[in-house]
Wavefront OBJ file of the C-alpha trace (Angstrom):
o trace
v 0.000 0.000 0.000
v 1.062 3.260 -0.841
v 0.841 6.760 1.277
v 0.585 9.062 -1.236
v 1.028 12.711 1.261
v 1.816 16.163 0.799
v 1.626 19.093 3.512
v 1.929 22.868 4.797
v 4.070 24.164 7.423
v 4.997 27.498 8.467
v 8.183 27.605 6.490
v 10.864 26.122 4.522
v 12.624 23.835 6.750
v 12.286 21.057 9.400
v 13.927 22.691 12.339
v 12.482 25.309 13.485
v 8.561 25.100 11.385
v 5.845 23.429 11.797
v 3.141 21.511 10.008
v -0.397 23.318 9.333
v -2.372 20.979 7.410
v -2.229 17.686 5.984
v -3.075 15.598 2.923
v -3.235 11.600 2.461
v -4.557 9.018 -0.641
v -3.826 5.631 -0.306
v -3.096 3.737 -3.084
v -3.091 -0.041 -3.470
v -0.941 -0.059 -6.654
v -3.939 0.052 -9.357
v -6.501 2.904 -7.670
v -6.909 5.182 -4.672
v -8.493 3.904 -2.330
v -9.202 6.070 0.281
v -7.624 9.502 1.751
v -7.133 11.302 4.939
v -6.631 15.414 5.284
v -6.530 17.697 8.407
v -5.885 21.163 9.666
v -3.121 21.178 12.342
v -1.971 23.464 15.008
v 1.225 24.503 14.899
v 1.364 26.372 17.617
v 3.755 29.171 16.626
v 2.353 31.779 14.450
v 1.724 31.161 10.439
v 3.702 34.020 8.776
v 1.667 36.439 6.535
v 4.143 35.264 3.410
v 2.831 31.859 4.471
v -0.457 32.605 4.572
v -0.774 34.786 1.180
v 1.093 31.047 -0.669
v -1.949 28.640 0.905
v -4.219 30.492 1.823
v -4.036 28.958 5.691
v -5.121 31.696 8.328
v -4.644 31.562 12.080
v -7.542 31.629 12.843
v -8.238 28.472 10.889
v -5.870 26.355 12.499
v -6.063 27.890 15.869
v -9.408 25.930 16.712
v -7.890 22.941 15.057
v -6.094 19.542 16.781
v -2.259 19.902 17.849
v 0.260 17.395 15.580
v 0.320 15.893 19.114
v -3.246 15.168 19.556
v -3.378 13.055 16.410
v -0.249 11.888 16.214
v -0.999 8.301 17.180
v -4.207 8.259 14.803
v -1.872 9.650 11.979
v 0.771 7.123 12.342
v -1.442 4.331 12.413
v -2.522 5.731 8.674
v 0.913 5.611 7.678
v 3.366 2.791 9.275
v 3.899 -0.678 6.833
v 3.091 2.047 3.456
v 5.175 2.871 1.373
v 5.642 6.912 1.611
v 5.324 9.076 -1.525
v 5.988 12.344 -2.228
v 6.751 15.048 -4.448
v 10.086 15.952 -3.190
v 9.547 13.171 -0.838
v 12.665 14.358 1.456
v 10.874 18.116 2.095
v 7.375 16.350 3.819
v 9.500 13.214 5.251
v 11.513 15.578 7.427
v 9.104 17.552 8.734
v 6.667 14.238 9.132
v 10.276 12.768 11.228
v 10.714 15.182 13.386
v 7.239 16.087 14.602
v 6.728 12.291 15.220
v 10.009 12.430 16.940
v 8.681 15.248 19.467
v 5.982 12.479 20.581
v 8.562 9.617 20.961
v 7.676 7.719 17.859
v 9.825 6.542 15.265
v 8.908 6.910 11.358
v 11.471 5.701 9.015
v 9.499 3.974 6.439
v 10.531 3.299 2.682
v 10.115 6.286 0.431
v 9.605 7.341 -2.980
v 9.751 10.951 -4.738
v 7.455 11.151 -7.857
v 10.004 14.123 -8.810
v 12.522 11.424 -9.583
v 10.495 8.774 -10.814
v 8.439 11.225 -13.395
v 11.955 12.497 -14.598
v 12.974 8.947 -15.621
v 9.334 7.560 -16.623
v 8.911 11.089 -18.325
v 11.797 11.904 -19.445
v 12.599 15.341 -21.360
v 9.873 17.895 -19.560
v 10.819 21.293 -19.229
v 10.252 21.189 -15.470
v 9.699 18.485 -12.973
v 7.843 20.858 -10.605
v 4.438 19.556 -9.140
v 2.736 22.686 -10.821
v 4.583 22.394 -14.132
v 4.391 18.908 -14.304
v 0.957 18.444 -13.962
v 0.452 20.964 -16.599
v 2.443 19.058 -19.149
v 0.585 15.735 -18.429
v -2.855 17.286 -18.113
v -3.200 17.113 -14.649
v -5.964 19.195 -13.378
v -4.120 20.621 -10.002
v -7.578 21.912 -7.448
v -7.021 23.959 -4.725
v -3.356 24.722 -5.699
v -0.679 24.994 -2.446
v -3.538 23.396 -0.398
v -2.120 19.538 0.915
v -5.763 18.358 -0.144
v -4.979 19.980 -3.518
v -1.464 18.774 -4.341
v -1.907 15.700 -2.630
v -4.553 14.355 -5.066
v -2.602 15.770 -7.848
v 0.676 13.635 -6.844
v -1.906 11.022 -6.385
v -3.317 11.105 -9.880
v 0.542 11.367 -11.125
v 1.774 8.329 -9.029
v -1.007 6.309 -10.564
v 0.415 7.313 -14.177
v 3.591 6.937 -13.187
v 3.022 3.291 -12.180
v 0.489 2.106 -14.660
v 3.621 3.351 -17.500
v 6.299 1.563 -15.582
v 5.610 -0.778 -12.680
v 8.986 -2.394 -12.951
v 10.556 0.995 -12.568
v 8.557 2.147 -9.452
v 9.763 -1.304 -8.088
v 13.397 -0.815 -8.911
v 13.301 2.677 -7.139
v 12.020 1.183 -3.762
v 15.065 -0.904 -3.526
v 17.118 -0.161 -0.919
v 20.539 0.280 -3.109
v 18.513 2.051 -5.494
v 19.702 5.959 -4.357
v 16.141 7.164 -5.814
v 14.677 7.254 -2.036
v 17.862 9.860 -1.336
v 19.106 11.191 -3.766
v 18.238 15.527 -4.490
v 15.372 15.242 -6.403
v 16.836 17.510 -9.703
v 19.868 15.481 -9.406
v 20.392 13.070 -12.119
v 21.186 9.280 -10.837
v 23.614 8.735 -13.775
v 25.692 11.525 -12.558
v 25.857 9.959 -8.772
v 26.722 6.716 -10.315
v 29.708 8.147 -11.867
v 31.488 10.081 -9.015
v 34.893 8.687 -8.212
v 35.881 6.633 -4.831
v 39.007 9.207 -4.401
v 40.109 12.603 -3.322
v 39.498 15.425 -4.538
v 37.091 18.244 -4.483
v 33.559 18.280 -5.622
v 31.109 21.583 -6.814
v 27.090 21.299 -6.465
v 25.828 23.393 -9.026
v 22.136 25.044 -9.611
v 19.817 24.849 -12.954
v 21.663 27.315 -14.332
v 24.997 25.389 -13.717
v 25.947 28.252 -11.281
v 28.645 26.666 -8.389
v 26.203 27.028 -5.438
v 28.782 24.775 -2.847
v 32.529 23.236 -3.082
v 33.685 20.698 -0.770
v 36.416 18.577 -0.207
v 37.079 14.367 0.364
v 39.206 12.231 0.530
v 36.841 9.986 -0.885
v 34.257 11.982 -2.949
v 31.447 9.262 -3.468
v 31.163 8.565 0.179
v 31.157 12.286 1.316
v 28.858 13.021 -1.343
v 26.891 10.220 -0.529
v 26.868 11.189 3.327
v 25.413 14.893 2.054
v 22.349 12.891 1.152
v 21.678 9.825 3.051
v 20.830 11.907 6.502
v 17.499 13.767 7.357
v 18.588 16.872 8.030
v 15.957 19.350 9.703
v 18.638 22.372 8.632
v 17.497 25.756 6.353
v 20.804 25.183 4.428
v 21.096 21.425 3.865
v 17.418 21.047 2.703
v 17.901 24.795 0.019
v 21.005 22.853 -1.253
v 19.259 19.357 -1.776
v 16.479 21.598 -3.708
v 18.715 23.539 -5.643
v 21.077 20.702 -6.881
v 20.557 19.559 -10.650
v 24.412 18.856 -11.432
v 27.860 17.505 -9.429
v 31.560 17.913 -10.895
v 34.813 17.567 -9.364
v 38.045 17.468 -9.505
v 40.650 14.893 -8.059
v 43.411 16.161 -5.920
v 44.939 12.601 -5.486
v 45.116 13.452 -1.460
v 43.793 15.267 1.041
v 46.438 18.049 1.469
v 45.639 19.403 -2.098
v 42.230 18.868 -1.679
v 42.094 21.260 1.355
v 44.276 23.529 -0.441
v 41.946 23.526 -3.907
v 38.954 23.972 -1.697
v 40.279 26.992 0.205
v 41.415 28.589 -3.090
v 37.620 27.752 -4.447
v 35.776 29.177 -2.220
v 37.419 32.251 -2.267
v 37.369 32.280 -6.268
v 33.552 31.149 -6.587
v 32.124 32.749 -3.209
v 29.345 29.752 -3.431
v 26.385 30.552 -1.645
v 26.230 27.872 0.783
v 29.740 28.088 1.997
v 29.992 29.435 5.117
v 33.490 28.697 6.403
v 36.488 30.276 4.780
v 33.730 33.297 3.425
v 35.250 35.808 5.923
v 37.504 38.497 3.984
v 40.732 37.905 5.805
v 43.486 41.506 4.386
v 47.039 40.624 4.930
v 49.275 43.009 6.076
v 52.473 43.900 3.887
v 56.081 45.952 5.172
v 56.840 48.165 2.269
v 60.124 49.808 1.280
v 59.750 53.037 -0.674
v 62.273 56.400 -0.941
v 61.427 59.944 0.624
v 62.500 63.173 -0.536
v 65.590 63.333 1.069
v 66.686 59.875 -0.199
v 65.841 57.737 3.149
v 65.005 54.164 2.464
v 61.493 53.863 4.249
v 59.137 50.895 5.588
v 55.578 51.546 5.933
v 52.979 48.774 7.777
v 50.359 48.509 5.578
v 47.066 46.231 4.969
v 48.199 44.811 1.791
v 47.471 47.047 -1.535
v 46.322 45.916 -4.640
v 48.397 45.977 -7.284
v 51.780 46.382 -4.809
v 54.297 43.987 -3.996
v 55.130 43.627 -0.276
v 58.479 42.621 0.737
v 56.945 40.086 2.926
v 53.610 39.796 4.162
v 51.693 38.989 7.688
v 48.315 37.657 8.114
v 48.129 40.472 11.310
v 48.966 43.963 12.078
v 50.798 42.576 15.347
v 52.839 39.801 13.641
v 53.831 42.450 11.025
v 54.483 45.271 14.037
v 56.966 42.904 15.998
v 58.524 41.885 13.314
v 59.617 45.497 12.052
v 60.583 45.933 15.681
v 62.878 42.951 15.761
v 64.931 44.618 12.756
v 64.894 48.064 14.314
v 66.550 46.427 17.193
v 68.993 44.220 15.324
v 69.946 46.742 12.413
v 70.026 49.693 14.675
v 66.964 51.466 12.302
v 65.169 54.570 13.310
v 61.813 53.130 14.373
v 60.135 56.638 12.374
v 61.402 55.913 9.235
v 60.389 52.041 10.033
v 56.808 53.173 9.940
v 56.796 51.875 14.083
v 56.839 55.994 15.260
v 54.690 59.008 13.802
v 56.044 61.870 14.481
v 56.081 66.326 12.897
v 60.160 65.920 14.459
v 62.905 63.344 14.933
v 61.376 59.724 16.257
v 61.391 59.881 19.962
v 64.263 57.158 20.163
v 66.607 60.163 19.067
v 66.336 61.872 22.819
v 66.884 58.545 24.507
v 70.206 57.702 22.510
v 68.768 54.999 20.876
v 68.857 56.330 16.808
v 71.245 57.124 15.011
v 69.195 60.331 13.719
v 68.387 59.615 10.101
v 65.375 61.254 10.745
v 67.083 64.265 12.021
v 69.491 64.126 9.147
v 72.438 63.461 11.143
v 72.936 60.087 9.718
v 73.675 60.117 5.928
v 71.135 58.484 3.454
v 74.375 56.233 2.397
v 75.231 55.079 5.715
v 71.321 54.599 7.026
v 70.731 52.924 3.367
v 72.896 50.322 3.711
v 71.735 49.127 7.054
v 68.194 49.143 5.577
v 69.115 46.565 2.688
v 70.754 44.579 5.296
v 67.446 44.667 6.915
v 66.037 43.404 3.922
v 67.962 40.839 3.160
v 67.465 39.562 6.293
v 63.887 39.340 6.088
v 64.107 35.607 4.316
v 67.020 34.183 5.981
v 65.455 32.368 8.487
v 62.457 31.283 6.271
v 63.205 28.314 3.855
v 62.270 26.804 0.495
v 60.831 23.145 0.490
v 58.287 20.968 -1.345
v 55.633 18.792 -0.052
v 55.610 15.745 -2.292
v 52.569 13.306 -2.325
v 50.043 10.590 -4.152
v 48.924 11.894 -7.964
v 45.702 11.650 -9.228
v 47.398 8.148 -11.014
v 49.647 5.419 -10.120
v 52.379 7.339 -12.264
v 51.910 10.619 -11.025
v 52.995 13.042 -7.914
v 51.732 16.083 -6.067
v 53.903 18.975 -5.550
v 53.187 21.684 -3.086
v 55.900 24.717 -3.056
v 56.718 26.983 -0.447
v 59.260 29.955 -1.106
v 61.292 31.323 1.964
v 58.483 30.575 4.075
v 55.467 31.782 1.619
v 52.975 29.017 -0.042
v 53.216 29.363 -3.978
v 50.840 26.896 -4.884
v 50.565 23.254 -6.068
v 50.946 21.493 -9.185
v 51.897 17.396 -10.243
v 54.055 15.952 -12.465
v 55.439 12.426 -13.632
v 57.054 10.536 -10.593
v 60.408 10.210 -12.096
v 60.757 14.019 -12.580
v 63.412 15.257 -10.378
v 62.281 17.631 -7.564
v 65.574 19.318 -6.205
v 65.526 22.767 -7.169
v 63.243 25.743 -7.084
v 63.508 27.155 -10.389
v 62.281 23.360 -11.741
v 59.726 23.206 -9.335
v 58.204 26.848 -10.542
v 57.469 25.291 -13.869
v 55.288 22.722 -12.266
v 52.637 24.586 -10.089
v 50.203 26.336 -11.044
v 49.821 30.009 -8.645
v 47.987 30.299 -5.550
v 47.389 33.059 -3.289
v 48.541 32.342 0.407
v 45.937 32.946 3.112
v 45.655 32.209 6.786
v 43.264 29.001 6.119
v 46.290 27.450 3.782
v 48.848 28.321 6.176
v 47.401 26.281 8.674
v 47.013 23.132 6.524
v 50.034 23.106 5.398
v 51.436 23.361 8.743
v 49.216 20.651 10.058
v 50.624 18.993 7.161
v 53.940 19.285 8.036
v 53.547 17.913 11.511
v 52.260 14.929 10.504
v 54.108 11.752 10.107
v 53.191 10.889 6.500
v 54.924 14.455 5.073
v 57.198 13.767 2.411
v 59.319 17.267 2.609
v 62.375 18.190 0.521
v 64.149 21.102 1.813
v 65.108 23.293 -1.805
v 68.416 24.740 -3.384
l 1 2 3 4 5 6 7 8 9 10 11 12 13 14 15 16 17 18 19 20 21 22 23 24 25 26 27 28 29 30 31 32 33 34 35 36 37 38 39 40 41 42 43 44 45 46 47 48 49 50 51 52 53 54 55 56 57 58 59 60 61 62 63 64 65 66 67 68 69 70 71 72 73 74 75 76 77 78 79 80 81 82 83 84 85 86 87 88 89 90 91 92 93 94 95 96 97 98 99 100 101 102 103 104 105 106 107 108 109 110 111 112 113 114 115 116 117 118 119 120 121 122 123 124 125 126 127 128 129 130 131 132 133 134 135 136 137 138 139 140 141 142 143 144 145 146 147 148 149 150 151 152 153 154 155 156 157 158 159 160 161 162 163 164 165 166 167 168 169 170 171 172 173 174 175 176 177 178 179 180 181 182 183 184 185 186 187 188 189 190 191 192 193 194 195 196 197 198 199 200 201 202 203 204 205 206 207 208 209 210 211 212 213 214 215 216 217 218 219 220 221 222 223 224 225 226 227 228 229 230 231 232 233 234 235 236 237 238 239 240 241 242 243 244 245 246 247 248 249 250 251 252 253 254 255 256 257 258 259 260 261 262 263 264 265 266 267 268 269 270 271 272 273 274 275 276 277 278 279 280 281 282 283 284 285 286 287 288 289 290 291 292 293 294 295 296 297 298 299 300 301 302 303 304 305 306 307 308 309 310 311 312 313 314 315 316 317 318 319 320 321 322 323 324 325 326 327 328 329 330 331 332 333 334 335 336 337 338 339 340 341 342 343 344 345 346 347 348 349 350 351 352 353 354 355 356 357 358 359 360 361 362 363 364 365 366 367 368 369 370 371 372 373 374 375 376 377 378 379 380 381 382 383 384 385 386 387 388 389 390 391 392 393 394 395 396 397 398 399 400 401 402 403 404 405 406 407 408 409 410 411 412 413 414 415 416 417 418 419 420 421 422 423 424 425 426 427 428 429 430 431 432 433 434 435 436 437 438 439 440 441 442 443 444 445 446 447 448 449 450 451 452 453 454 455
């Protein structure tokens, strides 16, 4: 017996909506045979957007039974049926967790007739329960009411399973992915994702990138997206709004984080939340006054200018400047540390040499500053972070340049990986940012890091 059911709630998602009304036609596999439909209390207020879609008032359901009061009555209609419904993972969740609030469990097998119509009718312009019905000549009665679409998904379910019984059967199976699957989401293109790392993209109906993530194995993650019942906003818009998966393999995790990070920041998907927040670096620049003074200036990092090195805060870069003041003996004004209408305030205390006064030459001060600079990379080193390919015959290569992540690239496993300048000519150009820094890092602390250091 089938459970042919479609609802109202107070919004768009599971967690924190409710149901309002209620619509159910049985079907013994060749007729309906009876249906069930109620009002419901939802006892939180039905938002005017709400009630200008359905039509459902407070006042109507404010005299009506809680989900509470019938929920015994209503699971009795619905336990050993099959449950169908037209984007059957939108009425199951809501259906889940209310029964869950009255300590009853409801897991039963499910079908969506969104899936199901867009294999059995294959080639529609849209698969909605509105369009649809208009296409097969489905007369939809009391439109966004759950009597309404309920019969209407009725009346289709019966098509759909008079055309293709067998297929309806195949769908129920347990390995069949049809019960869990996003409902726009071809099967074909499920099938076909690989068991490896890499990263993956969900994209909308108008192949716009809408969420990347990363795996080491991308079926299984993917897979794990889909298989829950999630009561969240987000999780159930992206299910919705899927129609298409690609990906990418990364041939491990490290460049799979690393891909991701760069991703997100290059697609700004809508569903990604971590790694969204605009993180500005902060750059030391050198530059030349008037008077011919080699300067530094702390700045947040400007487009279109090169820093000499760069700091992911205005502390690190601070104490860092201050370190070479010390060690160099610089004037901390014309470090960009002291602001100042005179001489820096070191001057008084003997600590300057009084380039900013001009009793230190531009020559002599000069020099110390490109020692300074030179400095600046000594302690930070070159290396490689070798790992798995995306083949048997191939390797990963991530670079890092006197302390600064370059980017990441592969090449043939017998390719020598020795020197910087070869290396170069094998990534492909990154941007560093605090997230990356970190994984890499990580990276390097774990016990499977292949590192070379680099001439």
């Amino acid at each position: 017996m089938y459970a042919i059911v479609d609802i109202e709630t107070t919004g768009g998602f599971a967690g924190n909506n409710r149901i309002t009304e209620i619509a159910i036609f049985f079907h013994d596999g060749n007729s309906i045979v009876d249906s069930y439909e109620t009002l419901i209390n939802p006892e939180q207020i039905i938002p005017p957007y709400i009630t200008g879609l359905t039509g459902i008032r407070q006042d109507m359901v404010d005299s009506a039974p809680s989900f509470e009061e019938i929920a015994h009555e209503l699971y009795d209609h619905l336990k050993d049926k099959i449950f169908v419904a037209h984007n059957v993972h939108f009425d199951y969740s809501f259906l889940k967790k209310e029964f869950e609030n009255v300590n009853l469990s409801f897991n039963p097998k499910r079908l969506c007739t969104v899936r199901v119509s867009r294999v059995i009718f294959p080639g529609l312009r849209s698969y909605g329960l509105g369009n649809l019905c208009e296409q097969l000549n489905i007369e939809i009665q009391n439109r966004h009411r759950a009597g309404g679409d309920a019969q209407a998904t009725a009346i289709l379910f019966d098509m759909l399973i008079k055309k293709d019984s067998e297929y309806v059967a195949l769908a129920l199976k347990k390995n069949s992915k049809e019960t869990t699957l996003p409902p726009n989401l071809p099967k074909e293109e499920f099938e076909s994702l690989p068991e490896q790392p890499g990263v993956y993209y969900f994209l909308n109906q108008k192949s716009e990138v809408i969420y990347v993530g990363k795996a080491i194995d991308i079926k299984k993650r993917i897979t794990g997206h889909f298989s829950g019942t999630s009561k969240n906003r987000r999780n159930q818009a992206i299910r919705n709004e899927i129609h298409h998966i690609s990906y990418e393999l990364t041939g491990n995790e490290l460049i799979a984080l690393l891909l991701e990070s760069h991703e997100i920041k290059r697609l700004w998907p809508k569903y990604n939340k971590a790694q969204k927040v605009l993180t500005n670096t902060w750059g030391i620049y050198r530059y030349e006054d008037r008077q011919g003074y080699l300067r530094f200036n702390i700045s947040k990092n400007v487009k279109g200018l090169q820093p000499l090195i760069f700091f992911h805060s205005h502390s690190d870069a601070w104490q860092f400047m201050m370190n070479k003041i010390r060690d160099f003996d610089l004037c901390p004004k014309l470090s960009g540390i002291q602001k100042s209408d005179g001489p820096c305030c070191d001057l008084a205390l003997g600590q300057c040499e009084g380039a900013c006064d001009g009793q230190e030459t531009p020559q002599i001060y000069n020099d110390k500053v490109q020692l300074a600079v030179e400095s600046f990379f000594e302690t930070k080193k070159s290396f490689a972070i070798v790992g798995s390919g995306r083949t048997e015959e191939e390797s990963s290569v991530v670079l890092v340049e006197k302390g600064t992540y370059c980017g990441f690239g592969f090449c043939d496993k017998g390719v020598s990986i020795n020197h910087l300048d070869e290396i170069k000519t094998l990534i492909s150009n990154y941007k560093a940012t605090v997230e990356i820094e970190h994984y890499i890092q990580s990276y390097m602390n774990s016990p499977q890091a292949d590192i070379i250091e680099l001439l």
